[in-house]
N, C-alpha and C positions, 0 to 999 in steps of 0.2 A: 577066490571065486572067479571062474574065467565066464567068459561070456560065450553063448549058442555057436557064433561062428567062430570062434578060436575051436572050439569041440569039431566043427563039422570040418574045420583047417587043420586039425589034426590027424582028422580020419581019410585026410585027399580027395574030401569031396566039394565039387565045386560046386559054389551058390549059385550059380549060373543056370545049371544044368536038373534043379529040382524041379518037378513040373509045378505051374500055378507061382513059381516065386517066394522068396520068405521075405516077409514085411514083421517089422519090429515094430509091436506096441508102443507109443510113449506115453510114459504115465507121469503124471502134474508132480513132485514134491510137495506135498501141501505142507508136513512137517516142518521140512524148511523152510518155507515160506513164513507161517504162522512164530518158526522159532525169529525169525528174520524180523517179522513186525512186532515180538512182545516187546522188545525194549522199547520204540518209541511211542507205541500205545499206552504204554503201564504210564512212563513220562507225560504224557498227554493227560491224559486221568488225574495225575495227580497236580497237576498244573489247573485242570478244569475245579477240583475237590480245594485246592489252595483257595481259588478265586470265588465260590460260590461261595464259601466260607464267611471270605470279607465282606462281600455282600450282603450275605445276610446279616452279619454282626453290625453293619453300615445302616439296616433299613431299606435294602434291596439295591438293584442296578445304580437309577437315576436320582438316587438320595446319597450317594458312599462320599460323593463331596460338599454335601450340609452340612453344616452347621450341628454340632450335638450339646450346644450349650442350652443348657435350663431358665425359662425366663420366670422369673417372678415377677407378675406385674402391677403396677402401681399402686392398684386399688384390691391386690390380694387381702384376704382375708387373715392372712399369715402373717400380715409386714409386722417386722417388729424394729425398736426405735434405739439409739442410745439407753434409755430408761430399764429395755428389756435386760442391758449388758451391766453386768456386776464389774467393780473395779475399772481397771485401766481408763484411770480419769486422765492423765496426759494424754496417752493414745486417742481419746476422744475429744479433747480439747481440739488436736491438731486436725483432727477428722472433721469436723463442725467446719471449718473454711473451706474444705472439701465440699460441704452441702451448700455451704453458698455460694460456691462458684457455680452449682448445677441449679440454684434456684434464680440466681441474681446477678447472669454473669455481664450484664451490661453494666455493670455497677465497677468491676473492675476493666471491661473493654473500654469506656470512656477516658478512662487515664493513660489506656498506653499498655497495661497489661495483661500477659498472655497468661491464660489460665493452663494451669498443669494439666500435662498429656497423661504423665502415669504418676502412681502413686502405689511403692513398696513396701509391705509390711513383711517386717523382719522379725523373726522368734519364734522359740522350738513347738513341739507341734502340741495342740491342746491349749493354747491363752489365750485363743478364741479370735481370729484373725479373719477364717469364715462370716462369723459372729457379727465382727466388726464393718466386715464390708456389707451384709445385708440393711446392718442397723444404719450406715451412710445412705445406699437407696431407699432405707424405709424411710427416715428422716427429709429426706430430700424430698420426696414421695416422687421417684422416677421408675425407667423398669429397671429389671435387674438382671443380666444373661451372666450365668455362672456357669464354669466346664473349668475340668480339671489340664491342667497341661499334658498329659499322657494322653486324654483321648485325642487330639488332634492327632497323633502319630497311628499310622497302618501300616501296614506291608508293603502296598504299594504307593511308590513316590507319586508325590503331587497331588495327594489327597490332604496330605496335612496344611499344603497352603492355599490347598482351595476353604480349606473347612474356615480357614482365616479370613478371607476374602468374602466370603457369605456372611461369616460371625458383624463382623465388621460394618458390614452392607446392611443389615438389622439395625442394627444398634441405630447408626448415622440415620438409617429415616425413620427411628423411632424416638430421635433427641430432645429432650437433654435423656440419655442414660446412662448405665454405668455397667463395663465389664467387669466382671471378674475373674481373674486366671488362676487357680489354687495351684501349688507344686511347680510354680512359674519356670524352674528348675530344670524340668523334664524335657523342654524343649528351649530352655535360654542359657545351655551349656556354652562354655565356651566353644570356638569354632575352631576346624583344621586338626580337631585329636587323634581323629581318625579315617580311615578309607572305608568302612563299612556301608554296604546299602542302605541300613538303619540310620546308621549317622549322617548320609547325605539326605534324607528323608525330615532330619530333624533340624538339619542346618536349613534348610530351604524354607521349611514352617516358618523357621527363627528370622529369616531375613523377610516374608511374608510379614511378619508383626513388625517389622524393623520400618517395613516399606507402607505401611497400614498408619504407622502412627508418625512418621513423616505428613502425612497428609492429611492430616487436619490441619485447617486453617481455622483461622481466628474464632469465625463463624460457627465451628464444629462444635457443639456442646455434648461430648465425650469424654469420660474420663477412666481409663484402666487402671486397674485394683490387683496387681499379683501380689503373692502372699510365697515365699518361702523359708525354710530354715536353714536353708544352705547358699547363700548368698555369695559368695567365696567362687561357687561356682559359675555366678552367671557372666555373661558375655560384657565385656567392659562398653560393646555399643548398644546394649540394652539398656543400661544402668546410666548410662550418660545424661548429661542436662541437655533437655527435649524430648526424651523418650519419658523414665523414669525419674521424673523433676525430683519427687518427693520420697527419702527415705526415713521408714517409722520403726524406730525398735520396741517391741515388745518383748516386755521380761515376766517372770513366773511372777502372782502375785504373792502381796505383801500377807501381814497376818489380817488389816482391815480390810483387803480385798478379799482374802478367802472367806471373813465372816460375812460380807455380803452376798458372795456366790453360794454360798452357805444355806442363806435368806431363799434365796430362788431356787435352789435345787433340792430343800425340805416342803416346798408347799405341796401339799396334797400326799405329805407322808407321817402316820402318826407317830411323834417320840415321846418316850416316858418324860417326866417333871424332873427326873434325874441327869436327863442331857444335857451337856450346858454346850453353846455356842461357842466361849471363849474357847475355852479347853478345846473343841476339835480343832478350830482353828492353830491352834500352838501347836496339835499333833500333826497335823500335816502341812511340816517345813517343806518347800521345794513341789510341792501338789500344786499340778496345773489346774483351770474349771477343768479340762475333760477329766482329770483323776478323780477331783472332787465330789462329780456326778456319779460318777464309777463307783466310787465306793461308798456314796449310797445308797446307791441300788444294789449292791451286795449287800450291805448291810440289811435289806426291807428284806433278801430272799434270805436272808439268814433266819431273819425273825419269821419269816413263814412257813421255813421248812420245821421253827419248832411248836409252828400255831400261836406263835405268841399275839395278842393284839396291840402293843407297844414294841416300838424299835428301840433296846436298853444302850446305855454306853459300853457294855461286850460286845455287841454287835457289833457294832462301830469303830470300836479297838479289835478286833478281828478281822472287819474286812480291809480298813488299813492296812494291814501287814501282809 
């Protein structure tokens, strides 16, 4: 494609010499222009669709660094006590000194000692560890802010140690109470595994709860409740004495434990005269409470999908398996 005056330079005619002058149009590229600005508009967009995202999943703009822990409070209607919890009578032996440090802690301040900052419950998932940490608030009758360790982590850094920082700030002017951390795991990995953005996101939270529980004094009546099953992996300055004073193992119960979780988790379900208590309890070796409830409630939809109005020992040996 040649251009107007290459044609009229061809033909030895001089531009000079046309009457009125040839004047060239110029015309915009919008094309290119538009092809020039999609890449960093599409970018923009999708930066803008990333961030609205969080926000709303946060509870908008000026909430994304609250706090998302659940309070249960003193005089809920809910609280439930040791009494409610079947089995694990060591676990709640050692748990009991826990309540009175949050009811009577001038009882131990007068002698000199410091009441434990944290307190770890250890064992696999379903032997009621959740369970246990309600039943120490409800016993104690204090509040009780529960959040899982995963939610404090977002996309964007510095949310997960604000969220800590407000958790925290709650608690301490609502004392004596008690956190709970479930999955403690999620953000008390060890430190330095990784370069990922996620991982500096988590390590920061992690030093956030490190720097949180340094700072209570005497005076603080606080006490943190994490719960995991993977204990191997948490950070050796979590677990330390001052942070994590107290570590609680919990195992699958016994055949007397499962016959009392047994007790609690048949009320308000009919079984024939044919069921016997012992007997399920010896069928299900290595059954957590959460199995145990599970597979009664299998068992009632079993009996109801055949209209029966007794839940038999078939049922029961079926849903087991």
């Amino acid at each position: 494609i040649i251009s107007f005056y290459e044609i009229l330079s061809l033909q030895n005619i001089d531009t000079n010499t046309v009457p009125g002058g040839i004047y060239e149009k110029q015309t915009v590229p919008w094309v290119e222009i538009l092809a020039n600005m999609a890449i960093p508009l599409l970018s923009l967009g999708i930066l803008v669709w990333v961030f609205m995202r969080a926000t709303k999943s946060s509870g908008g703009l000026f909430s994304i660094g609250k706090s998302k822990a659940r309070l249960f409070a003193k005089n809920d209607q809910n609280k439930i006590g040791f009494a409610d919890v079947a089995g694990a009578d060591e676990v709640k032996g050692e748990l009991v000194e826990v309540v009175d440090f949050l009811k009577n802690p001038e009882k131990y301040r007068k002698l000199g000692a410091r009441i434990p900052r944290g307190v770890l419950l250890i064992g696999p998932s379903g032997v009621g560890k959740t369970l246990l940490a309600r039943a120490t608030a409800g016993e104690a009758d204090v509040p009780f802010y529960s959040v899982a360790g995963s939610e404090f982590i977002e996309m964007i850094v510095g949310v997960g140690s604000s969220r800590v920082r407000d958790l925290f700030a709650i608690a301490k002017a609502n004392a004596p109470s008690l956190i709970f951390i479930d999955e403690i795991d999620a953000i008390g990995r060890h430190r330095g595994k990784s370069m990922a953005v996620s991982n500096d996101e988590r390590e920061q939270t992690l030093n956030q709860i490190l720097v949180e529980m340094d700072g209570f004094d005497s005076r603080t009546n606080v006490i943190v409740i994490g719960a995991t099953n993977r204990p191997e992996l948490l950070d050796s300055a979590l677990i330390r004495p001052g942070r994590f004073d107290r570590h609680i193992k919990l195992d699958l119960p016994d055949i007397k434990e499962r016959e009392e979780i047994l007790k609690i988790h048949m009320k308000g379900k009919p079984f024939s005269d044919e069921v016997s208590l012992e007997k399920i309890a010896r069928q299900t070796v290595g059954f957590s409470g959460a199995d145990i409830e599970n597979m009664l409630n299998e068992a009632a939809i079993l009996a109801a999908r055949k209209e029966a109005k007794f839940i038999e020992p078939k049922d029961l040996t079926e849903a087991s398996t």
